[in-house]
N, C-alpha and C positions, 0 to 999 in steps of 0.2 A: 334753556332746558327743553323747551315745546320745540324749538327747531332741532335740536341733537335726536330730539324722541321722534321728529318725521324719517330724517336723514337717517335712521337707522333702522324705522320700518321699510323703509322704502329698500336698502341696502336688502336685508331678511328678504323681505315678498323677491326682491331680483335673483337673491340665490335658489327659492326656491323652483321659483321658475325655471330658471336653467339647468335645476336636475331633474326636474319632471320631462324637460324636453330633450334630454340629451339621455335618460331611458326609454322613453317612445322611440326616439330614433334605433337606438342601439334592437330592440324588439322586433321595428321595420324592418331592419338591415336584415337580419338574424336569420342564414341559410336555411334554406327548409328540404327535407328530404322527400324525393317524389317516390311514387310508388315503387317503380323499377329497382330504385338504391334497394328497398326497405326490403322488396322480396329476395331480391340477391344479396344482402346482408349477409347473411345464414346459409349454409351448404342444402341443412336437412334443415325441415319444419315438422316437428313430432305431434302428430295429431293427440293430442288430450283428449280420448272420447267421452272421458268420466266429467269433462268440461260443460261439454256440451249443452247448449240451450233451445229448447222447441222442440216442439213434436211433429217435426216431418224430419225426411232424413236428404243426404245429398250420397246418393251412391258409390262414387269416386272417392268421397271422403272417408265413407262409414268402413270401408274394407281399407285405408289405408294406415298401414303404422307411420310413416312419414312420407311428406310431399317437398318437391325441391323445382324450383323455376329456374331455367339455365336456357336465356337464350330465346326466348319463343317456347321449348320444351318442358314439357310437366313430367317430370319420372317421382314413381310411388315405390316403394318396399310394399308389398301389398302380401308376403308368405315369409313366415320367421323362418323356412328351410331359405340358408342363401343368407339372411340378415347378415349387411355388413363387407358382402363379398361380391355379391350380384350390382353388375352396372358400377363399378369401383365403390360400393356402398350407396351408390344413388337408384340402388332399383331398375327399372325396365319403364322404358318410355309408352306414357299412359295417351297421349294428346298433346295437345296446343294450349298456349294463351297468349293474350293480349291485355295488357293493361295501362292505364290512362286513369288520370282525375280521381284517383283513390277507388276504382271499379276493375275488376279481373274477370274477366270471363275466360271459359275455359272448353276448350271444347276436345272432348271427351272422346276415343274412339271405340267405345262401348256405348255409353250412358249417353252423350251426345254435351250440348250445350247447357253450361250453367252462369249465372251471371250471380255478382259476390261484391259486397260492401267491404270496402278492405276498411280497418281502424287501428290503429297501432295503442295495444296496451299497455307497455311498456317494453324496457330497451329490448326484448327479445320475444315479446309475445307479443300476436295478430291475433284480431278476431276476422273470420268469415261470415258475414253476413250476407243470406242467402232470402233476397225478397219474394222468392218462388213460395219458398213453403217456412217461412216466418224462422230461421232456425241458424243462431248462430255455431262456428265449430272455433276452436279456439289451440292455436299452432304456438307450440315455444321453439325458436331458432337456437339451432347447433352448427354447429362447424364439424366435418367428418371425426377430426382431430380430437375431439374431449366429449362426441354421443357417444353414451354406454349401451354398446349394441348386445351387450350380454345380460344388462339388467332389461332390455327390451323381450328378447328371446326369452328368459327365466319367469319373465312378469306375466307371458303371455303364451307359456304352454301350453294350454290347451287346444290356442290355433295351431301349433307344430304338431300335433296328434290328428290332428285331420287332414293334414295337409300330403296324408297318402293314403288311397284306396284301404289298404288293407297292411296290417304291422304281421309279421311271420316270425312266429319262436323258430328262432337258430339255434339257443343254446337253452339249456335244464342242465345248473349242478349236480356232481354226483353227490353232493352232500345234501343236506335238508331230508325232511320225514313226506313219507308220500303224502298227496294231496289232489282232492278233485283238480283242482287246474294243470296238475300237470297234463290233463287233458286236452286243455284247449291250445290251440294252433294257430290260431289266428286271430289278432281284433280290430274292429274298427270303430273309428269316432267319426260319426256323423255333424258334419254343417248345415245349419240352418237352423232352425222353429228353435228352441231355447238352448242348442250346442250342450246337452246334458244327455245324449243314445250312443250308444255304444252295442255293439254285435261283435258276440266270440264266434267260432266255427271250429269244429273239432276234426275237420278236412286233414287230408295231409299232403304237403308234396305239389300242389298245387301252382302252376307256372303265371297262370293268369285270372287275378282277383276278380275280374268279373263270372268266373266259375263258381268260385265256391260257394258253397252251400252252409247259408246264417244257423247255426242251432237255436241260440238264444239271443233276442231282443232284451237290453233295459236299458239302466242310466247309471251316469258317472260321475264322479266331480274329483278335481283336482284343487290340494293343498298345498300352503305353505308350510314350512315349517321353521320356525324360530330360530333365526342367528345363522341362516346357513340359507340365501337364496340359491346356491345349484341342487337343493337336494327339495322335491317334490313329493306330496303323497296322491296317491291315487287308490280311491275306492270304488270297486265294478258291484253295482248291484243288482244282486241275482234274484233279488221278489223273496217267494219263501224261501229259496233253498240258501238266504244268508248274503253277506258280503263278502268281495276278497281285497284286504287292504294289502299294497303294496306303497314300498320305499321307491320314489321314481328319478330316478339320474339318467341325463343326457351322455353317449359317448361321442356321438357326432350326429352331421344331419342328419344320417337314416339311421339310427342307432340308439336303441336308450335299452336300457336296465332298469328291470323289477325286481327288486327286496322282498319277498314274502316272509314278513315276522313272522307267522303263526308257524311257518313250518320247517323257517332257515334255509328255504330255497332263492337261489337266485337265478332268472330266466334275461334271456335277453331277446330282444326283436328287434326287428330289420325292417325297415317303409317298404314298400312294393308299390306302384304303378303312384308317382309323384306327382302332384296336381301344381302347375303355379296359376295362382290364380287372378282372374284378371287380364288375359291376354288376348291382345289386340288383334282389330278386325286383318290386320296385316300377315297374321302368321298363319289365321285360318284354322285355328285350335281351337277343342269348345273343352269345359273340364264335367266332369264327370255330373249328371245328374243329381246324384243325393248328393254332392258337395256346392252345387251352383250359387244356394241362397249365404254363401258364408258371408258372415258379415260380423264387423266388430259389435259388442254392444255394450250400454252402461253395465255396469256389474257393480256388486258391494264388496267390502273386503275380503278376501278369503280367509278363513284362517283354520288352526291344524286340527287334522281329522284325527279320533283316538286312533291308538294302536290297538285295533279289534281285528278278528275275524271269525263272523257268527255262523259263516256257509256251513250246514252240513252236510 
């Protein structure tokens, strides 16, 4: 019995052993994917800014809706005018990189040189880690094939409203009750400091938006509204003289339509002088001064504005 009881420890301890070494091995063996695979995985890399970690920022990053490695080249979507259509869907070529040993550097033909901790968080999200200013960004891969280039556009209108000098009423129904705004003629959304100024102009006619003449300075914000992401609200507010809420629909790039409840008018406007932004020391373009600092930023959720309008 003592000899059966060794002979069959000894058997046990042998098997164990050979599946503890024959998953080591398997582990060793076990193909590892290098940087290059990981970044060309994926067509587009949609920057998540609501992701984001740290309090510096990476310039290139912050203005981008998505980034794509092809080759040595960096091309960014950096203006929702074009989303989808511009560069076959890969945007406009922003710079170089170079990467090795899980490290990307990039060098930028604006911003210049950044260097980046690549980390793979899972099957299609990457963090960027940026040891310059302590500050990760955090990329989910797409293939052109199945990114939703329309929930990008709809999710992020507000950058499609500054992304031209100045919007031009083309059209006033004949229907709806008159109303102060049939006045105005012109608006614009301003980039930069908290992307919430906006300037009407009650000019007319007007060829080139660096002419006209601002009446009224305030702020703005853009809503969602329930069950129905192509339809936007937009509320201009005017201080004392009240609010004007408007129902906001896209008809194309330079084109969108205003709803006014309060009065059952419907207005349309036209982009005027189109900004892309972000463009290379190559082409020799600078874009417009009050748009220069546009940059994406964290935001909280929006959600829908009443159906008011207090202007009087």
């Amino acid at each position: 019995m003592k000899t059966l009881k060794i002979l069959l420890s000894f058997t046990l301890s042998a098997s164990l052993l050979t599946s503890c070494y024959t998953e080591v091995v398997t582990d060793f063996n076990e193909p590892r994917i290098n940087i290059n695979q990981l970044l060309g995985s994926y067509e587009l890399w949609y920057v998540d800014i609501n992701a984001t970690s740290g309090f510096g920022e990476t310039p290139f990053l912050q203005k981008a809706f998505t980034i794509s490695f092809r080759n040595g080249v960096v091309y960014a979507n950096n203006n929702i005018v074009g989303l989808g259509s511009n560069g076959n869907g890969f945007g406009i070529d922003v710079g170089e990189y170079d990467a090795y040993e899980m490290i990307l550097d990039v060098y930028h033909d604006i911003d210049g040189f950044e260097t980046f901790d690549v980390y793979q968080i899972d099957s299609n999200t990457i963090e960027l880690y940026n040891p310059n200013n302590d500050t990760s960004y955090f990329l989910d891969g797409y293939q052109r094939s199945n990114f939703d280039y329309d929930f990008v556009f709809y999710d992020n209108i507000h950058y499609f409203l500054q992304e031209y000098q100045a919007w031009e009423k083309t059209f006033t129904s004949e229907f709806g009750t008159l109303n102060e705004f049939d006045n105005e003629n012109y608006l614009q959304f301003l980039a930069g400091g908290n992307d919430v100024t906006f300037r009407s102009s009650q000019d007319f006619n007007i060829d080139n938006p660096n002419n006209l003449l601002w009446n009224y300075t305030g702020i703005y914000e853009v809503g969602d509204i329930t069950a129905n992401r192509y339809l936007k609200t937009l509320t201009l507010n005017y201080g004392s003289l009240g609010n004007e809420f408007f129902e906001l629909s896209v008809i194309n790039d330079g084109k969108i339509k205003l709803y006014h409840p309060n009065s059952e008018t419907v207005y349309e406007f036209e982009g005027r002088g189109y900004i892309q932004f972000l463009k290379t020391q190559k082409t020799k373009e600078t874009t417009p001064t009050q748009n220069s600092n546009k940059k994406r930023k964290l935001r909280k959720q929006q959600v829908d504005n009443p159906r008011e309008n207090t202007r009087a």
